[in-house]
Biotite code that builds the C-alpha atoms (Angstrom):
import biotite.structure as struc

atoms = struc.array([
    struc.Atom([0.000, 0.000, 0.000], chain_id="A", res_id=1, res_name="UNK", atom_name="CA", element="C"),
    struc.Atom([0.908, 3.653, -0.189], chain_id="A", res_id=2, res_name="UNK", atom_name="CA", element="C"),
    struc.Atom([0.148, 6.651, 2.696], chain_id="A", res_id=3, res_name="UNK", atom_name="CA", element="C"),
    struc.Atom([1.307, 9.688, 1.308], chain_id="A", res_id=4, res_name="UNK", atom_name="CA", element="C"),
    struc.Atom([2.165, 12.196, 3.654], chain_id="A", res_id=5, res_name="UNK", atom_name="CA", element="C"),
    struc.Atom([3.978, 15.799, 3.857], chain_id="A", res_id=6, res_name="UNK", atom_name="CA", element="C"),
    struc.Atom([7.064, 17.007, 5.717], chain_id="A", res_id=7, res_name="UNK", atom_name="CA", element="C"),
    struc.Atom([7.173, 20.761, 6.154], chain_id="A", res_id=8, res_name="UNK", atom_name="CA", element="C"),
    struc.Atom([10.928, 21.863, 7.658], chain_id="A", res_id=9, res_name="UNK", atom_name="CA", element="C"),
    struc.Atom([9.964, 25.489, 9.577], chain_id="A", res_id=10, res_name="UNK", atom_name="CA", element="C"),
    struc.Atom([14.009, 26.115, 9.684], chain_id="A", res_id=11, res_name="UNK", atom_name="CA", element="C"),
    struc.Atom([14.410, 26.125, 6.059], chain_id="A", res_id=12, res_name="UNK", atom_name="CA", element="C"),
    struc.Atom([11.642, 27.506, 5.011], chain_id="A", res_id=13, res_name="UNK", atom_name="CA", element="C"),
    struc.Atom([11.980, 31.314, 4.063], chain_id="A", res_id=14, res_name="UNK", atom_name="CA", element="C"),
    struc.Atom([8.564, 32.477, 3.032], chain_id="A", res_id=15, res_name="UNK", atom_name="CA", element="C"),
    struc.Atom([9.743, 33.269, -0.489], chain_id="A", res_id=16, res_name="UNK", atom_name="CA", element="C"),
    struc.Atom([5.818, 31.919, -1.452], chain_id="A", res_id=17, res_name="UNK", atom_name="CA", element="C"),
    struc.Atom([6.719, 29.585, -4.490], chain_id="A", res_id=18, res_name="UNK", atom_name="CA", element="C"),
    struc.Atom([4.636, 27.620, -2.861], chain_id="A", res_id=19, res_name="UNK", atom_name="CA", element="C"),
    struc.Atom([1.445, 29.437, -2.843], chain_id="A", res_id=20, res_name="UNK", atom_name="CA", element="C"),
    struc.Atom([2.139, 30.866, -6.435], chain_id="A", res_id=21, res_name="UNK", atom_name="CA", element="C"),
    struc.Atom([3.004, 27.406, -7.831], chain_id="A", res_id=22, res_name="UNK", atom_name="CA", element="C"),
    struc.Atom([-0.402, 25.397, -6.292], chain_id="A", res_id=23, res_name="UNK", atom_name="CA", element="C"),
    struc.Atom([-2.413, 28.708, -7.444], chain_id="A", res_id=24, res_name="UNK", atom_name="CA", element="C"),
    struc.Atom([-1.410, 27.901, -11.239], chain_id="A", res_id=25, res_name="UNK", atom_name="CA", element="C"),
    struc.Atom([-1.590, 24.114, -10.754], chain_id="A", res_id=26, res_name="UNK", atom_name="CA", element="C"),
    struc.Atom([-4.664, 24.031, -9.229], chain_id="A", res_id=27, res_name="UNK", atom_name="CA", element="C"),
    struc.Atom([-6.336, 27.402, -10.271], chain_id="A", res_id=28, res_name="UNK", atom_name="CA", element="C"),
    struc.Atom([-7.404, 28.861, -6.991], chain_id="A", res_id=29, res_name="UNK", atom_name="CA", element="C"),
    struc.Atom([-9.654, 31.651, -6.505], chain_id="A", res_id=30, res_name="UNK", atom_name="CA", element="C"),
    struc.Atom([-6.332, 33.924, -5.747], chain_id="A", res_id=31, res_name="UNK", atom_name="CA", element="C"),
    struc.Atom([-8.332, 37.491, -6.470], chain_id="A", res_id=32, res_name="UNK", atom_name="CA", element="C"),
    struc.Atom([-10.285, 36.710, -3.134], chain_id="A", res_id=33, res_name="UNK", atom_name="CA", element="C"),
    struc.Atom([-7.184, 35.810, -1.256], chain_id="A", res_id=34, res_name="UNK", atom_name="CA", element="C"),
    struc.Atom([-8.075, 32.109, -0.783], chain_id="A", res_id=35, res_name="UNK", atom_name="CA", element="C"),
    struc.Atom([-5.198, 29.418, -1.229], chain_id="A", res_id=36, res_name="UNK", atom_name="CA", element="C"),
    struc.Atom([-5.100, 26.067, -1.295], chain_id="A", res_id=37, res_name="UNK", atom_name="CA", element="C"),
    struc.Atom([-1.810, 26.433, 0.996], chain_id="A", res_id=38, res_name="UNK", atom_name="CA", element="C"),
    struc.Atom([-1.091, 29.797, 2.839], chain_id="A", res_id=39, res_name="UNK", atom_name="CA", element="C"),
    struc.Atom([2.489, 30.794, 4.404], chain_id="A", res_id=40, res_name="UNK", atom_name="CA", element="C"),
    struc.Atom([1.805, 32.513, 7.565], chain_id="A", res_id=41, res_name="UNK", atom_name="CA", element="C"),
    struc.Atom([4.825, 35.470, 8.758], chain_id="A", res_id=42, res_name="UNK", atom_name="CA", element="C"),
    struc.Atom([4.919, 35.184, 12.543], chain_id="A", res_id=43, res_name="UNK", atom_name="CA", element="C"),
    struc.Atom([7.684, 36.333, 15.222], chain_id="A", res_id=44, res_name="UNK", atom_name="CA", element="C"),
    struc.Atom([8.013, 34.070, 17.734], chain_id="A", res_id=45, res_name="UNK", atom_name="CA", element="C"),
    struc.Atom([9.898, 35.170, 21.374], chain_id="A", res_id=46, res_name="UNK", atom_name="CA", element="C"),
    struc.Atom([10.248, 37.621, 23.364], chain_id="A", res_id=47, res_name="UNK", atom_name="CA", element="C"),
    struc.Atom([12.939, 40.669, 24.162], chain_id="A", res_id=48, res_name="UNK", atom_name="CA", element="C"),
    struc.Atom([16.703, 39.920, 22.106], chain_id="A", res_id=49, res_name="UNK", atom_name="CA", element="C"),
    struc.Atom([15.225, 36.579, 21.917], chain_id="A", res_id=50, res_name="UNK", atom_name="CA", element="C"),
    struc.Atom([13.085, 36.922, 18.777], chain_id="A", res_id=51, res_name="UNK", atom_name="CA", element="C"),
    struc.Atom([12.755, 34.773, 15.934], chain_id="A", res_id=52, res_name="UNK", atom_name="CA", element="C"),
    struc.Atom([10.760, 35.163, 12.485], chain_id="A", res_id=53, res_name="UNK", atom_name="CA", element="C"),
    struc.Atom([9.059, 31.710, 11.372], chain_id="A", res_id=54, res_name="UNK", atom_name="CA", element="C"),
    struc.Atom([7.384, 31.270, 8.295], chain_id="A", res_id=55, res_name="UNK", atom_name="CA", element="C"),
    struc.Atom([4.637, 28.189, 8.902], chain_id="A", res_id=56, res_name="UNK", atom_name="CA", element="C"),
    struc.Atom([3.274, 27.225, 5.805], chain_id="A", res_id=57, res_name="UNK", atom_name="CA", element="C"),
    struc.Atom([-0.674, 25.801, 6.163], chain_id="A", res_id=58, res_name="UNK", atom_name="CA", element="C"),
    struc.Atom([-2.792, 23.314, 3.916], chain_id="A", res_id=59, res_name="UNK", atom_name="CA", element="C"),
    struc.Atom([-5.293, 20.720, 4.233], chain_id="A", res_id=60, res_name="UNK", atom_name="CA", element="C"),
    struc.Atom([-3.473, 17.836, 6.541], chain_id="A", res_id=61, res_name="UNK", atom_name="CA", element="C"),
    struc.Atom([-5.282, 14.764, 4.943], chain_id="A", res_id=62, res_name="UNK", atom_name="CA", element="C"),
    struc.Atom([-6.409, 13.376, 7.795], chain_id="A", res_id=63, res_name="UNK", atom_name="CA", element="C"),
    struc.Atom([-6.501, 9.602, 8.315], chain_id="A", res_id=64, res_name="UNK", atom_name="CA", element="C"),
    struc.Atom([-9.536, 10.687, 10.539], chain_id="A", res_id=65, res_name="UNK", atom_name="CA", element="C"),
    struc.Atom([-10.700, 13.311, 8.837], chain_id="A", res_id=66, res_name="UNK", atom_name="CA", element="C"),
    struc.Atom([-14.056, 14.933, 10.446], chain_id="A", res_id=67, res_name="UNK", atom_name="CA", element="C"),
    struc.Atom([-14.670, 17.192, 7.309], chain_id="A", res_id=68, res_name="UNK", atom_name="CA", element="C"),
    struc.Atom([-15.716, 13.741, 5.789], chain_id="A", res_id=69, res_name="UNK", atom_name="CA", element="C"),
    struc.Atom([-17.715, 12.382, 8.323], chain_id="A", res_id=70, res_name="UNK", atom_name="CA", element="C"),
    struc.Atom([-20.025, 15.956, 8.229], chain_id="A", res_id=71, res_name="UNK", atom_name="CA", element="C"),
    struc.Atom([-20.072, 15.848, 4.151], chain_id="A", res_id=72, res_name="UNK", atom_name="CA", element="C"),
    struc.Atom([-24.058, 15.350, 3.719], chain_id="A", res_id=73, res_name="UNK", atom_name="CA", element="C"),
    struc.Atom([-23.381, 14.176, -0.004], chain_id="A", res_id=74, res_name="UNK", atom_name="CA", element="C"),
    struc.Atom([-20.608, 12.461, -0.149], chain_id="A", res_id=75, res_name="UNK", atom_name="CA", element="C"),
    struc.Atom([-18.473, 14.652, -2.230], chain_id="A", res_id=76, res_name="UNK", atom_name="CA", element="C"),
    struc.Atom([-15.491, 14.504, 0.453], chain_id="A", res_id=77, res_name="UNK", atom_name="CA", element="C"),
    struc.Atom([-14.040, 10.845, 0.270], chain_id="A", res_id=78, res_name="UNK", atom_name="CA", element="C"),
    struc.Atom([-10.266, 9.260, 1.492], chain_id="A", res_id=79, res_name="UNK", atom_name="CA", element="C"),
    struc.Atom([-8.402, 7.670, -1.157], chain_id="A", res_id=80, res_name="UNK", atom_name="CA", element="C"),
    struc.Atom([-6.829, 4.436, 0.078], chain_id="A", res_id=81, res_name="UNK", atom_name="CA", element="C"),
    struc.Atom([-3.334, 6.269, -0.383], chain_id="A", res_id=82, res_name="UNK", atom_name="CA", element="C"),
    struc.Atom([-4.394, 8.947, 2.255], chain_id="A", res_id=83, res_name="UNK", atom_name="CA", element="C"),
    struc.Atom([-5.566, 11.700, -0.489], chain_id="A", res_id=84, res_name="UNK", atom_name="CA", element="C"),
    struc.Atom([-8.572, 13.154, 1.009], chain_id="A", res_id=85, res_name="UNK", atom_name="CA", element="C"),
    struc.Atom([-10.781, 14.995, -2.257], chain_id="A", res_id=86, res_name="UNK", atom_name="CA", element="C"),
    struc.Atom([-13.526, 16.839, -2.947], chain_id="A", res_id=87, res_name="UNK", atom_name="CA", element="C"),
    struc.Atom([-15.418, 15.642, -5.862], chain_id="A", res_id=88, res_name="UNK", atom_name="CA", element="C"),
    struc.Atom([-16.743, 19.268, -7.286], chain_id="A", res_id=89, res_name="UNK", atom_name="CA", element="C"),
    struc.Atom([-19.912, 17.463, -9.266], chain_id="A", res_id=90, res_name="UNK", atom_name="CA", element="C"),
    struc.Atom([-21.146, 15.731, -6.022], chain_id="A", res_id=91, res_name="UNK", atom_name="CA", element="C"),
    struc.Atom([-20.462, 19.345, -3.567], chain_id="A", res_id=92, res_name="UNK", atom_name="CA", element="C"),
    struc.Atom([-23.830, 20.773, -2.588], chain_id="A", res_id=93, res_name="UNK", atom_name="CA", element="C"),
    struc.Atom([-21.357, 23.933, -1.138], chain_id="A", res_id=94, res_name="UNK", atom_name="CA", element="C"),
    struc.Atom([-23.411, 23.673, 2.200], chain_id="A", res_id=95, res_name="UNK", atom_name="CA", element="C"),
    struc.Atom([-20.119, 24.768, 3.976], chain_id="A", res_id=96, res_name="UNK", atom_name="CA", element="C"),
    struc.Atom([-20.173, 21.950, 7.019], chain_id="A", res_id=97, res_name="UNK", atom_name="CA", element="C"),
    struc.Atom([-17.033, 20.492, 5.981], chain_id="A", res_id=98, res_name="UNK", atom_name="CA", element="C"),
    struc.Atom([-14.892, 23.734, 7.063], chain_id="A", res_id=99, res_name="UNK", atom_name="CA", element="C"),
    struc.Atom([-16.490, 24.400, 9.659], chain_id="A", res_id=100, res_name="UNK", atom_name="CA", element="C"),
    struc.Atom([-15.439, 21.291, 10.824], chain_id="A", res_id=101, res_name="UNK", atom_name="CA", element="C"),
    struc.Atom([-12.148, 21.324, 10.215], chain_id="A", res_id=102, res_name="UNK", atom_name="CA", element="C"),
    struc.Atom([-9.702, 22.376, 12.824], chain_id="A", res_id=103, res_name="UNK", atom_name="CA", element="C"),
    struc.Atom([-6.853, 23.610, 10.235], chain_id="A", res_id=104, res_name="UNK", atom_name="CA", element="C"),
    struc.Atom([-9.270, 26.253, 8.318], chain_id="A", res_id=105, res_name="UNK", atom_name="CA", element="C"),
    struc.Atom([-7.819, 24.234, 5.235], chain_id="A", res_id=106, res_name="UNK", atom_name="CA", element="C"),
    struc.Atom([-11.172, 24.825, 3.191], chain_id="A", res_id=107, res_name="UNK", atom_name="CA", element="C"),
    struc.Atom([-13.054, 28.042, 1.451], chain_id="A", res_id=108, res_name="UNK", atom_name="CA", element="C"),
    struc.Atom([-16.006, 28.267, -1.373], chain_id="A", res_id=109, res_name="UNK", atom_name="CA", element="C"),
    struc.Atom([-15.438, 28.444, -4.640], chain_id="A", res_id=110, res_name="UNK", atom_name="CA", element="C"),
    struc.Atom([-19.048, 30.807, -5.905], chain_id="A", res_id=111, res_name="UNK", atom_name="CA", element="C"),
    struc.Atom([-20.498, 31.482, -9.332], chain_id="A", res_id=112, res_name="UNK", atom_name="CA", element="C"),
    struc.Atom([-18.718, 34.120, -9.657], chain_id="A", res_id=113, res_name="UNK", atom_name="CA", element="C"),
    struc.Atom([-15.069, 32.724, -8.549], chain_id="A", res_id=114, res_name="UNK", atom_name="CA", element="C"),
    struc.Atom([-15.795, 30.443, -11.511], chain_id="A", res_id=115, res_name="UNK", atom_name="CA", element="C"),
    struc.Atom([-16.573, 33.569, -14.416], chain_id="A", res_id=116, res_name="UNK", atom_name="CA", element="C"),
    struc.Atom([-13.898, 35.221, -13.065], chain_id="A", res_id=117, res_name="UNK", atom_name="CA", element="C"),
    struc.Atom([-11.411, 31.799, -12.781], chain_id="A", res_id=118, res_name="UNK", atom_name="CA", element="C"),
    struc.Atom([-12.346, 31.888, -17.311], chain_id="A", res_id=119, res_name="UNK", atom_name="CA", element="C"),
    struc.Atom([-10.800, 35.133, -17.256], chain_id="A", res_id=120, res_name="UNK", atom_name="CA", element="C"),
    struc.Atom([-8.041, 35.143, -14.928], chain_id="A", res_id=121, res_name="UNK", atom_name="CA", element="C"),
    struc.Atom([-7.125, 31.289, -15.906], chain_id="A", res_id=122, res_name="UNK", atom_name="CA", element="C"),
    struc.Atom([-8.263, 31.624, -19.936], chain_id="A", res_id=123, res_name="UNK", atom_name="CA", element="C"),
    struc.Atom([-11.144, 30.116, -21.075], chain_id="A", res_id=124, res_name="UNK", atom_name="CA", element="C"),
    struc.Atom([-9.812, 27.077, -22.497], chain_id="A", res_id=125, res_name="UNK", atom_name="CA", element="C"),
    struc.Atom([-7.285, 26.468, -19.600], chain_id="A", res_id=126, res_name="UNK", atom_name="CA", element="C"),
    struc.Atom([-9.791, 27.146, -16.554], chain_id="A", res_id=127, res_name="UNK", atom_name="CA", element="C"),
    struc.Atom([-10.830, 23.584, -15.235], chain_id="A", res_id=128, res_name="UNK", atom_name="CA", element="C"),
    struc.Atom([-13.691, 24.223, -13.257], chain_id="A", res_id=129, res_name="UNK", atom_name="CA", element="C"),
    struc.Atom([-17.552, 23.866, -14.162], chain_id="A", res_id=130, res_name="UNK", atom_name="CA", element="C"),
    struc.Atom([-19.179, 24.940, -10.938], chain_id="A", res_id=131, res_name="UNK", atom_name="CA", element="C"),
    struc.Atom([-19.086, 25.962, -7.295], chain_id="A", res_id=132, res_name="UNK", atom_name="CA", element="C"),
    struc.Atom([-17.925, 23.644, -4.483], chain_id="A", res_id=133, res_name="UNK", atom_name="CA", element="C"),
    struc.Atom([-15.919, 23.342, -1.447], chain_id="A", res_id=134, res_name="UNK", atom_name="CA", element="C"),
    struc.Atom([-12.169, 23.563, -2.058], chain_id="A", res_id=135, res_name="UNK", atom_name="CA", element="C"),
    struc.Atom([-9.064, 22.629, -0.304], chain_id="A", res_id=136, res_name="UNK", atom_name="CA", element="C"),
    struc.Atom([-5.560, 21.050, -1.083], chain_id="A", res_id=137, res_name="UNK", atom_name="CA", element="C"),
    struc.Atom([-5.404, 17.523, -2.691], chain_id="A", res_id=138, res_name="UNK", atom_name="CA", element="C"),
    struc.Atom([-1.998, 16.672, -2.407], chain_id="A", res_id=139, res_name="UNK", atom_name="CA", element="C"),
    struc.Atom([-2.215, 17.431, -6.016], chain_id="A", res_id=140, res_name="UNK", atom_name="CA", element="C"),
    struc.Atom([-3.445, 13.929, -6.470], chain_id="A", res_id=141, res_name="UNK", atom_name="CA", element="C"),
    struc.Atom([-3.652, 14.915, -10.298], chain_id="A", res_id=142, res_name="UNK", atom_name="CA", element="C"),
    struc.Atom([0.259, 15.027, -10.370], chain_id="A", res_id=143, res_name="UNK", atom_name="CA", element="C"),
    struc.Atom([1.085, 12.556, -7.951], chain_id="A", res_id=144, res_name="UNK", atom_name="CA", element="C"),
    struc.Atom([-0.916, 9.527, -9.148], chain_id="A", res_id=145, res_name="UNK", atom_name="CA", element="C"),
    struc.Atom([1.109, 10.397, -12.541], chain_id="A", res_id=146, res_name="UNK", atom_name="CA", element="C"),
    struc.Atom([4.271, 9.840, -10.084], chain_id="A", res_id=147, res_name="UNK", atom_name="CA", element="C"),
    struc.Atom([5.563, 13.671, -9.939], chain_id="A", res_id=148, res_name="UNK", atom_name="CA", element="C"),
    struc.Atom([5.480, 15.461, -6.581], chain_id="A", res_id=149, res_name="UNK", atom_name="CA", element="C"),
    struc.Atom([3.159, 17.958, -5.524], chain_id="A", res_id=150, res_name="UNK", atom_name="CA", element="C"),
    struc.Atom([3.587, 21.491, -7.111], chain_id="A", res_id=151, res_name="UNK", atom_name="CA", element="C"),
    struc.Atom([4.739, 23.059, -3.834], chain_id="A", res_id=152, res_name="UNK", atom_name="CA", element="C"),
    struc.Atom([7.020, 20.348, -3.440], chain_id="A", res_id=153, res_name="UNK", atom_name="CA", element="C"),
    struc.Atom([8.691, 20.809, -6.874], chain_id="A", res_id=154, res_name="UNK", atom_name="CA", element="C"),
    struc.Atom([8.645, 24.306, -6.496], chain_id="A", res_id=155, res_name="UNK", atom_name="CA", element="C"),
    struc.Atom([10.108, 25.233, -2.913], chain_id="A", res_id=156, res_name="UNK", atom_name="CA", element="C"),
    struc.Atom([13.482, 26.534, -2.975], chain_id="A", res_id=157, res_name="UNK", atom_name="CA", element="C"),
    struc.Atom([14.726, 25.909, -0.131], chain_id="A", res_id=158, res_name="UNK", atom_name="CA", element="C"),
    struc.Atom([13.558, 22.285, 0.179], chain_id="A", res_id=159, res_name="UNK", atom_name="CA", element="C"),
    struc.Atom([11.137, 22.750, 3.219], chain_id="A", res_id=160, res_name="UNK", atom_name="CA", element="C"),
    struc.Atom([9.118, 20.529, 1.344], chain_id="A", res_id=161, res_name="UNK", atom_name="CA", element="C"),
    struc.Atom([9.048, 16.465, 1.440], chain_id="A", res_id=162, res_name="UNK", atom_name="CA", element="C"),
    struc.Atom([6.656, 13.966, 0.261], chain_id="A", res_id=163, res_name="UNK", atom_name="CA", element="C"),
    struc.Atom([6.741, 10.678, 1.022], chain_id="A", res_id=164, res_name="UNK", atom_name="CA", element="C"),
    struc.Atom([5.167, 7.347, 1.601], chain_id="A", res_id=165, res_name="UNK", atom_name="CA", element="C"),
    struc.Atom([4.764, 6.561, 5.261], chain_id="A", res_id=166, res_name="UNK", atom_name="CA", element="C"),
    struc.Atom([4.745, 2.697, 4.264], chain_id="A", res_id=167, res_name="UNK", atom_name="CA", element="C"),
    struc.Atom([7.885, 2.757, 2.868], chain_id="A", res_id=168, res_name="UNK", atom_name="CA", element="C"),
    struc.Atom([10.405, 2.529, 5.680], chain_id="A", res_id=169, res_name="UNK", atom_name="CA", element="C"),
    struc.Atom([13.200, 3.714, 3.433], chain_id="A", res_id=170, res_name="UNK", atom_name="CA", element="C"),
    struc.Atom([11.362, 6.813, 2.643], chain_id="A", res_id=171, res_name="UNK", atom_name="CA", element="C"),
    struc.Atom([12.808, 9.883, 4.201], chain_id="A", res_id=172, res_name="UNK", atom_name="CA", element="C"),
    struc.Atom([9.290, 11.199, 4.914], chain_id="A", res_id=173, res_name="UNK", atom_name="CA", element="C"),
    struc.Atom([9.102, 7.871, 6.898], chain_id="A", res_id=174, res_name="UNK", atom_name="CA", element="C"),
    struc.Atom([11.781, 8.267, 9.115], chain_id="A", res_id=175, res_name="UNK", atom_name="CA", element="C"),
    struc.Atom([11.749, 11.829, 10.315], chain_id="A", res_id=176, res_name="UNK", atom_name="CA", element="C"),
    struc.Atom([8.489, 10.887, 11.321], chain_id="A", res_id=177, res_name="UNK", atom_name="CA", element="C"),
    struc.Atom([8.930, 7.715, 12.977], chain_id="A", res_id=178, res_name="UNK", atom_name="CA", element="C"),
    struc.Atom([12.022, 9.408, 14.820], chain_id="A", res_id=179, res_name="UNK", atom_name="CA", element="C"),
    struc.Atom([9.880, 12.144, 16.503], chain_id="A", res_id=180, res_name="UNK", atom_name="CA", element="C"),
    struc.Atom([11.725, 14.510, 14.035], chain_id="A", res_id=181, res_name="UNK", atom_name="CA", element="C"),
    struc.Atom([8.273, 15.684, 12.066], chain_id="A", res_id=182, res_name="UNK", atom_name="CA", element="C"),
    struc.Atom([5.413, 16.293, 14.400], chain_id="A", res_id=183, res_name="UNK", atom_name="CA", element="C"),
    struc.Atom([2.250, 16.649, 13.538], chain_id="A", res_id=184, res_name="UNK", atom_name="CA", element="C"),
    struc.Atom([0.205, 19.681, 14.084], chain_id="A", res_id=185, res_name="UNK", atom_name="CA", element="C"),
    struc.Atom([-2.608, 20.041, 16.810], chain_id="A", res_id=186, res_name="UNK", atom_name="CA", element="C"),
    struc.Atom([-2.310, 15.836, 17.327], chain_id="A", res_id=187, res_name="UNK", atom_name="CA", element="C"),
    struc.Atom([-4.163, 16.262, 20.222], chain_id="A", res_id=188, res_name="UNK", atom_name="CA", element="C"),
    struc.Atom([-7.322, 16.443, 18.305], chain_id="A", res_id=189, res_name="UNK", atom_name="CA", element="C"),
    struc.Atom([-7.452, 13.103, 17.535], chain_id="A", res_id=190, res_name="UNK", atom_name="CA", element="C"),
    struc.Atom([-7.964, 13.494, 13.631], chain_id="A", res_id=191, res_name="UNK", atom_name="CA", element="C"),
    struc.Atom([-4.386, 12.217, 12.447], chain_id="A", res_id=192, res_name="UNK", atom_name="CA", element="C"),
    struc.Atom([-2.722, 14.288, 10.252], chain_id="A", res_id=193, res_name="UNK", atom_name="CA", element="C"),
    struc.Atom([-0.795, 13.562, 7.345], chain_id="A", res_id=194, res_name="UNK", atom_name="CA", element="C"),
    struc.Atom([1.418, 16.558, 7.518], chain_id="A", res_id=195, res_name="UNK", atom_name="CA", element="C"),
    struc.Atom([3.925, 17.185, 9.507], chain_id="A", res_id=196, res_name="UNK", atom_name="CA", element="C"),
    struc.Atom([6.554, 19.735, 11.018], chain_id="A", res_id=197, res_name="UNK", atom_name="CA", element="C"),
    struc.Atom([10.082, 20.002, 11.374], chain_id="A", res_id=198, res_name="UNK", atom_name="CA", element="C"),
    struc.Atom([10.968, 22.659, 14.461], chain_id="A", res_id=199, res_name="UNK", atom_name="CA", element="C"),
    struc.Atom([14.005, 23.060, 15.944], chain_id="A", res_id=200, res_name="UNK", atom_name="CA", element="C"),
    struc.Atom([13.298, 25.892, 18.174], chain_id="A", res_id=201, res_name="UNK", atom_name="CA", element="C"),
    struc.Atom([11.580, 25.513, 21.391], chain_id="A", res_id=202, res_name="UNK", atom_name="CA", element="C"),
    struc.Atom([7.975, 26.817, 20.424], chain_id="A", res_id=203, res_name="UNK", atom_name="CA", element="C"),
    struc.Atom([6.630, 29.816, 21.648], chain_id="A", res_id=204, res_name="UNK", atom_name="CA", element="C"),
    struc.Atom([2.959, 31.897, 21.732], chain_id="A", res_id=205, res_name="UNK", atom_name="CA", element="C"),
])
């Protein structure tokens, strides 16, 4: 089997925002409304002389127990048996009840009118989407089941980036994770993420 997962590195990272303008072509998000499918937040961290900046880069975490599914009234959200968590845009009614219940803020609308104005900004032939729905990040399932990496992977410049297989034990992915190295985000939650974080400094705030 395969359980794709993400490693984001916080000390490498340097906000540059490839990331954001790479999955924004890829997967032609509603950018003119200021809604990403991944976001880089700018935060300082500390207090005094001891001050730090940290970029922390945000997307949908693929849950292996994802609660935005289990509130879907239609079915459109569904789990992949390689971890991919989609939306299916024909089956979306857009009711909204899958962000609000996810604890990352990982989803937003797409409207009528994000779609006219996606034929303009994207171009008419290029733009891939027919009608509103929920939307979030999909691991860029089209790219990866064609074995490339995600476009924020490919893109990032500094190499914050890994994705791996978490049943491959040889997979680098796999061992900063089963080494405590990668943590996931708000774990406590009980919806097991599928993306993790690299942090060397103590956290703070």
């Amino acid at each position: 089997m395969t359980h794709y997962a993400m490693v984001i590195d916080l000390n490498t990272c340097v906000g540059c925002n490839a990331c954001m303008a790479a999955c924004a072509m890829e997967n032609q998000t509603p950018v003119w409304k200021n809604k990403w499918r991944t976001y880089v937040h700018d935060k300082e961290i500390g207090t005094a002389e001891d001050i730090h900046r940290r970029f922390f880069p945000r997307l949908c975490n693929h849950c292996d127990n994802p609660p935005c599914m289990s509130v879907c009234p239609t079915g459109a959200t569904r789990k992949m048996e390689n971890g991919i968590v989609l939306v299916d845009e024909e089956t979306c009614m857009g009711c909204g009840a899958c962000a609000m219940a996810c604890p990352y803020d990982a989803r937003y609308a797409v409207t009528y009118s994000d779609v006219r104005q996606g034929r303009e900004f994207f171009g008419e032939e290029a733009y891939r989407r027919t009608r509103p729905s929920m939307d979030k990040c999909n691991f860029c399932a089209q790219r990866v089941l064609n074995g490339r990496k995600p476009a924020c992977v490919e893109t990032c410049v500094g190499s914050a980036r890994q994705f791996g297989d978490l049943d491959n034990p040889d997979d680098p992915v796999t061992k900063m994770v089963a080494s405590g190295t990668a943590r996931p985000l708000m774990a406590h939650l009980g919806t097991q993420p599928n993306v993790y974080y690299v942090d060397d400094l103590k956290r703070r705030g």
